[in-house]
C-alpha positions in Angstrom: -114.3 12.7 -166.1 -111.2 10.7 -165.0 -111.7 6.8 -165.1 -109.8 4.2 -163.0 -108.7 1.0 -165.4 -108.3 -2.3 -163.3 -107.0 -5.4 -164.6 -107.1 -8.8 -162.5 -103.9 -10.3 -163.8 -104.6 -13.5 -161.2 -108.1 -14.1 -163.4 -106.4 -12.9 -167.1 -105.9 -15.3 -169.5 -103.6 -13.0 -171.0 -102.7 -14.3 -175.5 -105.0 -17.2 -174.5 -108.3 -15.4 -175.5 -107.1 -13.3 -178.4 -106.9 -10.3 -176.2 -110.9 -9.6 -176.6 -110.3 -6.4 -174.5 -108.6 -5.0 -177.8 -110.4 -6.3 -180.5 -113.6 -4.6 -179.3 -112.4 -1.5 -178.0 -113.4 1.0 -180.0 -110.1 3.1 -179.5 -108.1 1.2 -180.8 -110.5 0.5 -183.8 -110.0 4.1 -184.6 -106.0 3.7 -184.2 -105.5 5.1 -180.6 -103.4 2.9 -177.6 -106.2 2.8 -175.7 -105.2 -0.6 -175.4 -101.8 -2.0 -175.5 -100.1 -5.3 -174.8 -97.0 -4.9 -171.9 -93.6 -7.1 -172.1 -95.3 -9.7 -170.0 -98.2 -10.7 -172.3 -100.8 -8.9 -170.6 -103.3 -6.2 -171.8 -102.8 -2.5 -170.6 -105.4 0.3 -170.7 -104.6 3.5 -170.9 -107.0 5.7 -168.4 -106.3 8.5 -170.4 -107.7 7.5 -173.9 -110.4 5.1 -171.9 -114.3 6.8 -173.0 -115.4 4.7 -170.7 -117.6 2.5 -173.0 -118.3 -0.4 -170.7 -117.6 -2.5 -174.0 -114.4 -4.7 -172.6 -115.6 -5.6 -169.1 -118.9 -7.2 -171.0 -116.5 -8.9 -173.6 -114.4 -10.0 -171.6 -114.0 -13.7 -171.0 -112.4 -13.9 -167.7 -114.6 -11.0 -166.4 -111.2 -9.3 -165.2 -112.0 -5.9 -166.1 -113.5 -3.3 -164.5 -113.8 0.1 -165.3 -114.7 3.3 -163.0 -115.6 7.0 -163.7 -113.6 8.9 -160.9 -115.1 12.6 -159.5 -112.8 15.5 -160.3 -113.1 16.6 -156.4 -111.1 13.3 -155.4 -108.0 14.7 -156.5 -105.2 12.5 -157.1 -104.5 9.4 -155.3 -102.0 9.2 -152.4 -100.6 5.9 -153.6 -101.1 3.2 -156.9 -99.4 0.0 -157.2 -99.0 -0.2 -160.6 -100.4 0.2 -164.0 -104.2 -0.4 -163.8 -103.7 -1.5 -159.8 -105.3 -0.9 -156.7 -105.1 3.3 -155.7 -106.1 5.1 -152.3 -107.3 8.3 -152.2 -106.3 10.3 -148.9 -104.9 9.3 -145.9 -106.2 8.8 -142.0 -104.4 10.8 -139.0 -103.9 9.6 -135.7 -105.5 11.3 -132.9 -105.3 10.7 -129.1 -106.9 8.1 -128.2 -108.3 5.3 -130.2 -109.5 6.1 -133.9 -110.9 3.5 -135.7 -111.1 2.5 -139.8 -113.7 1.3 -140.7 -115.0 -0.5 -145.0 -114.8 -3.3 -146.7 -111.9 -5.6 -147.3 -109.6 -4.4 -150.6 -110.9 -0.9 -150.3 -107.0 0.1 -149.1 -107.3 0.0 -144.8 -104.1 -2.4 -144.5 -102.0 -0.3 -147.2 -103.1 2.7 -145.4 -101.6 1.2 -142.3 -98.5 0.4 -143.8 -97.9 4.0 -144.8 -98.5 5.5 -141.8 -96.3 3.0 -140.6 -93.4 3.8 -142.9 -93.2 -0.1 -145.0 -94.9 1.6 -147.8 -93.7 4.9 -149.3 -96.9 7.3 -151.1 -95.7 7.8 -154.9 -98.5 9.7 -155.7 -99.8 7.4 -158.6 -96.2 7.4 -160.2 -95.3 4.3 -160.0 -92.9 4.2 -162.7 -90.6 6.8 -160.9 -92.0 7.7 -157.3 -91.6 11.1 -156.3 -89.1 12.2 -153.6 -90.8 11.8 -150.1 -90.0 16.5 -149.9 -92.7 16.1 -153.1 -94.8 13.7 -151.7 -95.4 16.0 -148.2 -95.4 19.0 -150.3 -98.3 17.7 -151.8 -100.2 16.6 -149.5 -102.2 18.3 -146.5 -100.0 20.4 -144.1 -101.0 17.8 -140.8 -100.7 14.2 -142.9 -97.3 15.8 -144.5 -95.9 17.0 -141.2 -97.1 13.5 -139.8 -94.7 11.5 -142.9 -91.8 14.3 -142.6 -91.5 13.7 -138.5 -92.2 9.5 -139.9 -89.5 9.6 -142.4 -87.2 11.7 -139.8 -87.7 9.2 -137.2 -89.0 11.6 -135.1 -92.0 9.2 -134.6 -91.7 6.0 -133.8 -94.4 3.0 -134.4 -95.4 -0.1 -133.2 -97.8 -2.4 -135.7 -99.7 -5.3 -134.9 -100.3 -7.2 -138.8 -103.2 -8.5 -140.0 -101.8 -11.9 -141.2 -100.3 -13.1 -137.7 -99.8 -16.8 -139.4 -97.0 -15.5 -140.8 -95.3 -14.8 -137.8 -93.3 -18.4 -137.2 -92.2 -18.4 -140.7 -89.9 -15.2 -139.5 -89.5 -15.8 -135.8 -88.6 -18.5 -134.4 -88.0 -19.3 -130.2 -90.3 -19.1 -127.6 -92.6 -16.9 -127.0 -91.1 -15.5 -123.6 -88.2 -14.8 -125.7 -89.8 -12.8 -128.5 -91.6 -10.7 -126.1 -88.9 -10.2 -123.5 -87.0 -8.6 -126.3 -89.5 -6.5 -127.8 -90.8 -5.2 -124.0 -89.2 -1.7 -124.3 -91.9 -0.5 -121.9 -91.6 -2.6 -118.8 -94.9 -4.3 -119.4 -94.7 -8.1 -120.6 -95.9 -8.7 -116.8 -99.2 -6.7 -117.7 -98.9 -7.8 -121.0 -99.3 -11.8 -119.5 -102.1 -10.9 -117.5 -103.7 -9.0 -120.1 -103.7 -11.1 -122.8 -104.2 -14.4 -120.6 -99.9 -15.5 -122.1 -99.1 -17.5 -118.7 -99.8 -20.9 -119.7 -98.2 -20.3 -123.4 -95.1 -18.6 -122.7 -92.4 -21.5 -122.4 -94.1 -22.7 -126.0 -92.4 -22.4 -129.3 -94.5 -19.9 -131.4 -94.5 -22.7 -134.4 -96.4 -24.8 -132.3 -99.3 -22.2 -130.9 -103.0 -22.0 -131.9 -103.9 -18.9 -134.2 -105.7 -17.4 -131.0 -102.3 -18.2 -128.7 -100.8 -16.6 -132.0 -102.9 -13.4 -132.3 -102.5 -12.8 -128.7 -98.7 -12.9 -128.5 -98.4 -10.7 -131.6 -100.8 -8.5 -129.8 -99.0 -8.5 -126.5 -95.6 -7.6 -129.0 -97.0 -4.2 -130.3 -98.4 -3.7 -127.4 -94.7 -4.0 -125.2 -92.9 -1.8 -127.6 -92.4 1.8 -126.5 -94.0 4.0 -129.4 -95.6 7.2 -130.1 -98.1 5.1 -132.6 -99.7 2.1 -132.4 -100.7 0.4 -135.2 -103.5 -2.7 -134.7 -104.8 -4.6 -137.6 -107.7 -6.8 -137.0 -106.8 -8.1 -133.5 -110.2 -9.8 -133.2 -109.3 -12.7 -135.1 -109.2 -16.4 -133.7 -110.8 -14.6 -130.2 -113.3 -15.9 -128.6 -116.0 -12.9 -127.2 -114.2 -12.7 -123.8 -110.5 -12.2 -125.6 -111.6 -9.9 -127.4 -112.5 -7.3 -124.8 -109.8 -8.2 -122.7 -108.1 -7.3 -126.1 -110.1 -3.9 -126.5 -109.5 -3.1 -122.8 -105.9 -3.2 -122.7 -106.2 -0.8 -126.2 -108.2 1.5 -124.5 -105.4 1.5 -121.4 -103.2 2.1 -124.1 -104.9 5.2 -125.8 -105.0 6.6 -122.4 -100.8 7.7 -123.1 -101.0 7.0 -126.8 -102.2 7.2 -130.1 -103.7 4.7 -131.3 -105.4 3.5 -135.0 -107.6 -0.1 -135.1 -109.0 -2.1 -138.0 -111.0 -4.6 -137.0 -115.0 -6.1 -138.6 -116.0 -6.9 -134.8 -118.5 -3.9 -135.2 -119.5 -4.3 -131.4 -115.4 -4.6 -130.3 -115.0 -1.6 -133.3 -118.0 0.6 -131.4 -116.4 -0.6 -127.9 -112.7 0.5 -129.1 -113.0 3.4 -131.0 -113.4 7.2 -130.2 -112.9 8.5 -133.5 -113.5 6.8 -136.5 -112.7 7.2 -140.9 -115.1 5.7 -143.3 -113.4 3.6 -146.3 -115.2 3.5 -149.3 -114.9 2.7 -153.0 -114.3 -0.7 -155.0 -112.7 -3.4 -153.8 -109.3 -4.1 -155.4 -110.3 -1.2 -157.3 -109.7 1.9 -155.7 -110.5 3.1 -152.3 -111.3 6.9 -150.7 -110.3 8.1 -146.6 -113.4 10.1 -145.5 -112.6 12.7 -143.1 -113.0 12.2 -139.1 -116.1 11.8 -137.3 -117.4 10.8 -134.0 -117.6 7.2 -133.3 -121.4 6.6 -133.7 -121.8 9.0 -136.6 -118.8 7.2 -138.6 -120.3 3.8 -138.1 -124.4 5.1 -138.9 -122.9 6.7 -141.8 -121.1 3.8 -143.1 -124.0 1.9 -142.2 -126.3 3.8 -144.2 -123.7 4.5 -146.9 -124.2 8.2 -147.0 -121.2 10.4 -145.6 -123.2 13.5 -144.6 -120.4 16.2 -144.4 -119.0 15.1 -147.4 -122.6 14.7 -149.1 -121.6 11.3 -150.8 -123.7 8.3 -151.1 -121.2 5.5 -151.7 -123.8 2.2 -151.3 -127.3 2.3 -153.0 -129.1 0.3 -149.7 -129.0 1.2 -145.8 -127.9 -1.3 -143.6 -130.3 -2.0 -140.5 -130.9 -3.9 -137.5 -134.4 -5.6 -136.5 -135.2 -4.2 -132.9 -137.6 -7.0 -132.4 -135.7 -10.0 -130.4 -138.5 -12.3 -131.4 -138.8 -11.9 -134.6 -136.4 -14.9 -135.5 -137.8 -17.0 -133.5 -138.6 -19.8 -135.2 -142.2 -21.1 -135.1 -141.8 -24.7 -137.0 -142.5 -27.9 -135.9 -139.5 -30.2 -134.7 -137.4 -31.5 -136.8 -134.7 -32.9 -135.1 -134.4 -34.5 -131.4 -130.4 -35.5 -130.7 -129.4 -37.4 -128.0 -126.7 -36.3 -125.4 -123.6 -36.1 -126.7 -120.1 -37.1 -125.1 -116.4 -37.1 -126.1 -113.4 -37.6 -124.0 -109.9 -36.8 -125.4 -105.9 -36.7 -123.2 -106.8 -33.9 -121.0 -109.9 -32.8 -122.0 -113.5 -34.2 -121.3 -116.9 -32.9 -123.2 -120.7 -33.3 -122.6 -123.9 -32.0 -124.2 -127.3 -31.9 -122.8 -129.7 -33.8 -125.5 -131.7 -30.8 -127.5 -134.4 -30.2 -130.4 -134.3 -28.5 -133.7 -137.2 -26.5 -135.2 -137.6 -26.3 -139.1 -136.7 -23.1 -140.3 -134.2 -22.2 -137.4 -130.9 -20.5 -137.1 -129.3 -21.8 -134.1 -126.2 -19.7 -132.5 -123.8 -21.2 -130.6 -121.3 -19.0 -128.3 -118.7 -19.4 -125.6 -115.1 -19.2 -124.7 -112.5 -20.6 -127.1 -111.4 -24.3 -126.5 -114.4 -25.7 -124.9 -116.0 -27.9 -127.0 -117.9 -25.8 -129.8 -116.6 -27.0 -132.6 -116.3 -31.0 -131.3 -119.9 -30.2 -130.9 -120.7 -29.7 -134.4 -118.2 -32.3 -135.4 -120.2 -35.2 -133.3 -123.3 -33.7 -135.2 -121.7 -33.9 -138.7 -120.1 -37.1 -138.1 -116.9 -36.2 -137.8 -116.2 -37.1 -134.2 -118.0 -40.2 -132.6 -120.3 -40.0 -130.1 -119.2 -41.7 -127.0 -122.8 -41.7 -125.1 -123.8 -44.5 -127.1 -126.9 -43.0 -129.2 -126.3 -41.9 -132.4 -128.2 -39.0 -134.7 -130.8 -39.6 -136.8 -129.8 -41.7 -140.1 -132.2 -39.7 -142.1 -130.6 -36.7 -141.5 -129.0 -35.1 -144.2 -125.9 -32.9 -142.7 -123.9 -29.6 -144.8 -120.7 -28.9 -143.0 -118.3 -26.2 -143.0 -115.1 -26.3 -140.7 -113.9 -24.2 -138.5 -110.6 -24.0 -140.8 -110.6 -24.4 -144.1 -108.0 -26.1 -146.4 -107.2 -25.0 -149.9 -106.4 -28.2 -152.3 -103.9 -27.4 -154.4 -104.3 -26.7 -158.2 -108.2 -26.8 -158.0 -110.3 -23.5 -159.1 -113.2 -22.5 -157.8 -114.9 -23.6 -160.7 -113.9 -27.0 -160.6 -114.7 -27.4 -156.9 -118.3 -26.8 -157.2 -118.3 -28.8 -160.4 -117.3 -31.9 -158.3 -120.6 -31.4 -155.9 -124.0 -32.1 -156.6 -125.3 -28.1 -155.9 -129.1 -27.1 -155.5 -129.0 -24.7 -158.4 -131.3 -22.0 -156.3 -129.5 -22.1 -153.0 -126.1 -21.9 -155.2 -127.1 -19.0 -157.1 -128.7 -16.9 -154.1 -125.6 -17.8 -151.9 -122.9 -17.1 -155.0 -124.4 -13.5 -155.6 -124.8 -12.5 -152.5 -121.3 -13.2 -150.9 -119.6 -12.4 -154.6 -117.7 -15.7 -155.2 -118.9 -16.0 -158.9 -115.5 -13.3 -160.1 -113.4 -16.4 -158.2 -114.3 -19.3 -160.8 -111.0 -19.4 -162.5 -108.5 -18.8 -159.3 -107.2 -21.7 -158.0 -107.9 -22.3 -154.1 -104.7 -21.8 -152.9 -104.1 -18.5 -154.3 -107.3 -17.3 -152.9 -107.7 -14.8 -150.0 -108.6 -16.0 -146.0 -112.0 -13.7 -146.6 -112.0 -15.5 -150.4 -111.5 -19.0 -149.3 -113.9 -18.6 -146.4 -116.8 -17.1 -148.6 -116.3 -20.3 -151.6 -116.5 -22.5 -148.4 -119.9 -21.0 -146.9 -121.7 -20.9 -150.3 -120.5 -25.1 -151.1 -121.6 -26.3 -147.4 -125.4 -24.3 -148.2 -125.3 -24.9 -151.6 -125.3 -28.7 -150.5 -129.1 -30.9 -150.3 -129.3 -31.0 -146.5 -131.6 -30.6 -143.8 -129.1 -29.4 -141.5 -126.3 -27.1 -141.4 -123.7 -26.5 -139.7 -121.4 -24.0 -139.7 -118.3 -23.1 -137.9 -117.0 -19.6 -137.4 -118.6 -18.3 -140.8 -117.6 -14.8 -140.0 -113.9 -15.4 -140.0 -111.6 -12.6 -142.1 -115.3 -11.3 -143.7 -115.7 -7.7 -143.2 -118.7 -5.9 -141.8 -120.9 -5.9 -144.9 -119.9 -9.5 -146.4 -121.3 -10.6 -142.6 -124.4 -8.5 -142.6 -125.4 -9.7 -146.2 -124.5 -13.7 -144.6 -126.6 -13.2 -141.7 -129.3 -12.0 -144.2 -129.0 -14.9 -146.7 -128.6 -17.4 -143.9 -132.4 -15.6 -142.5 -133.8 -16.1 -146.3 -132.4 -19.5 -147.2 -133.2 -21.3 -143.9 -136.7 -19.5 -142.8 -138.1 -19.9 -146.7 -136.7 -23.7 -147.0 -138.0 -24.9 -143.3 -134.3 -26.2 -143.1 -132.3 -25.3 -140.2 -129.1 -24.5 -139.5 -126.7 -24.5 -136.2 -123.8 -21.7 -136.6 -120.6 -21.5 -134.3 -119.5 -18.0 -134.5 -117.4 -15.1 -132.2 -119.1 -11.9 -133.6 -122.3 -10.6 -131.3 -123.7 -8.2 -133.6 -123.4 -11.4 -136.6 -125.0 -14.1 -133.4 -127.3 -11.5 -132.6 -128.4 -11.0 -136.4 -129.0 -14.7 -137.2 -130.2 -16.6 -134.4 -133.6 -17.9 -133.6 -132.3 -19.5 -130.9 -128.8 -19.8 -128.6 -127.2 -22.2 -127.3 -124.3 -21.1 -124.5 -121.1 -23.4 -123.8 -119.8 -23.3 -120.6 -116.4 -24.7 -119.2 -112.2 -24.4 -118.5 -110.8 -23.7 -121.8 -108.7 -27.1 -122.6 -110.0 -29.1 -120.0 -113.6 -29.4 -120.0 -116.8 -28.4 -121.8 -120.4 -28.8 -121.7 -123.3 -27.7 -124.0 -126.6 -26.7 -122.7 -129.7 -27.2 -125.1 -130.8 -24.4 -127.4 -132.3 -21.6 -125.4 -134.9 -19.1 -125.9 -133.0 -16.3 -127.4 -133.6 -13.4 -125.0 -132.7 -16.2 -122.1 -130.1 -17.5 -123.7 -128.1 -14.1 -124.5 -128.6 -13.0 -120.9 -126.8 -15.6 -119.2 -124.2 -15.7 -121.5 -123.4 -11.9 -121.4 -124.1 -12.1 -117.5 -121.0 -14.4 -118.1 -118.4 -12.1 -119.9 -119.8 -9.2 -117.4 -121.3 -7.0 -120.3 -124.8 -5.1 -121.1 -126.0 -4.3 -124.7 -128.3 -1.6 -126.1 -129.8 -0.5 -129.3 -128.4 2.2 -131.5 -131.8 4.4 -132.0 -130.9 5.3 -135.7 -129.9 1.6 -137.2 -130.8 -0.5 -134.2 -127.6 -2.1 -133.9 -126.2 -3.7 -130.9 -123.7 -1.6 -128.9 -121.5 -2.4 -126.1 -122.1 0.0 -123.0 -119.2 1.5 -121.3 -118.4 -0.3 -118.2 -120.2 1.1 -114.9 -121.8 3.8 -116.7 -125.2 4.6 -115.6 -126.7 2.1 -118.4 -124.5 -0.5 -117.9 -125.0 -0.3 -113.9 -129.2 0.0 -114.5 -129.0 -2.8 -116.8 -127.0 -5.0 -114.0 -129.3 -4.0 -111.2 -132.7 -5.0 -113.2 -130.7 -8.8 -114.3 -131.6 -7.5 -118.3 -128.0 -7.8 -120.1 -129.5 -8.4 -123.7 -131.3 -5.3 -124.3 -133.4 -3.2 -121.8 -136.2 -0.9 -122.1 -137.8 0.2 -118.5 -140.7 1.2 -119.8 -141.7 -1.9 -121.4 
């Protein structure tokens, strides 16, 4: 059986611990190079003399190893990056209209983008000396190789929206009516500014924008250019819930001429976008494997069961489900917490919140347009910001905060952070396991990942002795599982401890996961804000989905939440009866 070899150089500490890996392999006990040492120091295993043991990823000190027995059927992988590196097996194909990928993060969705798009060339696993791009389409199916031929002829051209828009101002500089008067090739910036709400940001430099103004722009830039493809890599970020279907909206105009492949962890905005959908699976940072296409709601129940029926392939050993039952987080606990109005006035912008009550044992979500006051909420609740009304929370609250961004100190591991706080050793462990940050002890912050950084921040702010939590946009570069399996610890940790927690977030199916109860903003983006009370959850949802003009219903297999096309016979029915969050006629 082949096996994959992976080695973690960012976690290897390379001569420093004696190179364990080869002193107890038994290969090279019995004279073999099943491992060697390469010109830089570090340890290299050879997949082809590797039994497969287990004994060196036990061993090892760093826990950087990881070994993985491969099925015949996959074939050889499409591209590797290197000796004991990261390798995808297959490829997606475009389609008309929208298709959608759709796994965890590191499982090889980005680098499948980036061939497709022509920055990375397939070598075919050989790294060493990559094969001619006549071999490469030779030896792959007859549509993805005709697809990279007409790619590498420039019969096809391609338009691709990155995932990491920060980058952006590093490499362009101007204003932003500059960058996308150049790049509109297809007459649209004037849609484009309408679309994607640009008017008030266009004579700004794009150095000094928000990362929603940011991701909007670069958005509105793939989306000018005049292109056979178009390429859009988790455009949900930094959007608020209305954006983001103004976002998937303009997509699906797009789709309507061309093709058109999304990534994106907004499972409701994914559901809403896509018409045709591949399944990612594998290891992360590891390896990763394209299933074949399927219908939209098929791709995403598979993946959400982790069985891939035509291919007959279970790739996780749990389903992933939805509870149908809207009161069944609904917290019954005794108050806990009473805080007084709130107020805060800044140059140009004014905020209020209605005084409210926490219940022990409740998760709290809070939702509404970007820039109107969520997070200076939780900031006047952690402290943070000062309340102007006079009153002041209770002094015997004890208050666990995570912010909305989240800085990276420089030359501090993971390790050493949570050394430097005073942990609950049950809340740490749960939290640690489940979101996977105990592999990160020994990488320093600031060579961590945005999903990374963001899962060692949630698990120090609940690790924390608090009564109250407070979280802001949690679900920030996670993918769809890591925020499933956070909405389910978040459930376990708060409901079993009679603690409770408030939780800022963009993600409806995440919102609609955790919360007991909702509190909806309402307000002019930059000018004003104001915070009703926590809601009943039913209540609560309603009016705020009444506000972005969207109905929900339940997927019948997994129960998950799904968008309903506008003015179909559902979404009309759903309008007509007032019943936005869920609707059953019979009941």
């Amino acid at each position: 059986m082949p096996r994959i070899a992976i080695i973690d150089r960012d976690k290897c500490f390379k001569e420093k611990c004696g190179y364990v890996c080869m002193k107890v392999c038994p290969g090279v006990q019995m004279g073999d190079d099943t491992v060697t040492v390469d010109s830089d120091g570090f340890p290299v295993i050879s997949e082809v003399l590797c039994t497969g043991c287990g004994i060196c990823p036990k061993k090892c000190p760093a826990d950087c190893i990881t070994i993985i027995n491969i099925a015949e059927e996959m074939g050889k992988p499409v591209h590797q990056f290197g000796v004991n590196e990261f390798r995808l097996y297959g490829l997606p194909l475009p389609q008309k209209g929208v298709v959608g990928l759709i796994g965890k993060n590191g499982i090889g969705k980005s680098t499948a983008l980036k061939i497709l798009a022509g920055s990375i060339v397939p070598n075919l696993s050989n790294y060493a000396q990559p094969p001619e791009m006549k071999e490469v389409v030779s030896s792959l199916s007859r549509e993805t190789g005709a697809y990279l031929s007409s790619l590498t002829e420039k019969k096809i051209r391609v338009s691709l929206k990155p995932q990491n828009v920060d980058k952006i101002p590093a490499g362009v500089r101007g204003k932003v009516k500059d960058l996308l008067t150049r790049l509109d090739e297809r007459g649209a910036l004037e849609r484009a500014v309408e679309h994607f709400e640009l008017g008030s940001m266009m004579d700004k430099e794009l150095r000094h924008i928000s990362g929603g103004e940011l991701q909007r722009v670069a958005i509105a830039a793939a989306w000018c250019k005049d292109a056979d493809l178009y390429y859009f890599d988790e455009p949900a970020s930094y959007l608020d819930i209305e954006q983001r279907l103004r976002v998937g909206a303009a997509i699906k105009e797009l789709a309507e001429e061309k093709n058109v492949i999304v990534v994106e962890h907004d499972l409701a905005l994914f559901d809403y976008l896509s018409e045709y959908v591949h399944v990612f699976y594998g290891q992360e940072n590891a390896y990763g494997v394209v299933s074949g296409v399927k219908n939209t709601r098929a791709g995403i129940n598979q993946y959400l069961l982790g069985f891939l029926k035509e291919e007959n392939t279970r790739f996780r050993d749990h389903e992933i489900r939805f509870s149908r039952n809207v009161s069944a987080t609904a917290s019954k606990g005794k108050i806990a917490l009473q805080y007084p109005a709130l107020s805060k006035k800044f140059d140009g912008f004014s905020f209020s919140a209605e005084p409210g009550q926490l219940r022990m044992g409740e998760v709290v979500g809070i939702m509404g347009r970007n820039a109107i006051g969520k997070s200076l909420f939780v900031k006047l609740l952690a402290g943070v910001e000062k309340n102007e009304s006079g009153e002041e929370l209770e002094q015997t609250i004890k208050v666990s905060y995570k912010p909305q961004y989240v800085k990276a100190l420089p030359g501090v591991t993971v390790g050493a952070l949570f050394a430097q706080h005073k942990l609950e050793p049950a809340f740490f462990e749960e939290a640690s396991r489940k979101l996977n940050v105990t592999s990160l002890a020994d990488k320093e912050l600031e060579h961590l990942s945005g999903g990374e950084l963001q899962r060692v921040a949630i698990v120090l702010a609940l690790s924390q002795t608090a009564d109250l939590y407070l979280l802001d946009e949690p679900s920030a570069f996670l993918d769809v599982e890591q925020r499933l399996h956070l909405a389910g610890l978040l459930q376990r940790l708060i409901q079993n401890s009679g603690r409770m927690a408030m939780v800022v977030d963009h993600d409806l199916v995440f919102l609609d996961a955790i919360s007991s109860r909702v509190m909806v903003f309402e307000g002019e983006g930059g000018r004003k804000g104001h915070a009703g009370a926590p809601a009943d959850k039913r209540a609560g949802l309603n009016a705020f989905l009444k506000q972005m003009d969207i109905t929900l219903r339940r997927d019948p297999d997994t129960g998950r939440p799904r968008i309903n096309k506008p003015d179909s016979a559902l979404d009309r029915e759903q309008k007509e009866a007032g019943e936005y969050y869920y609707y059953d006629p019979n009941a």
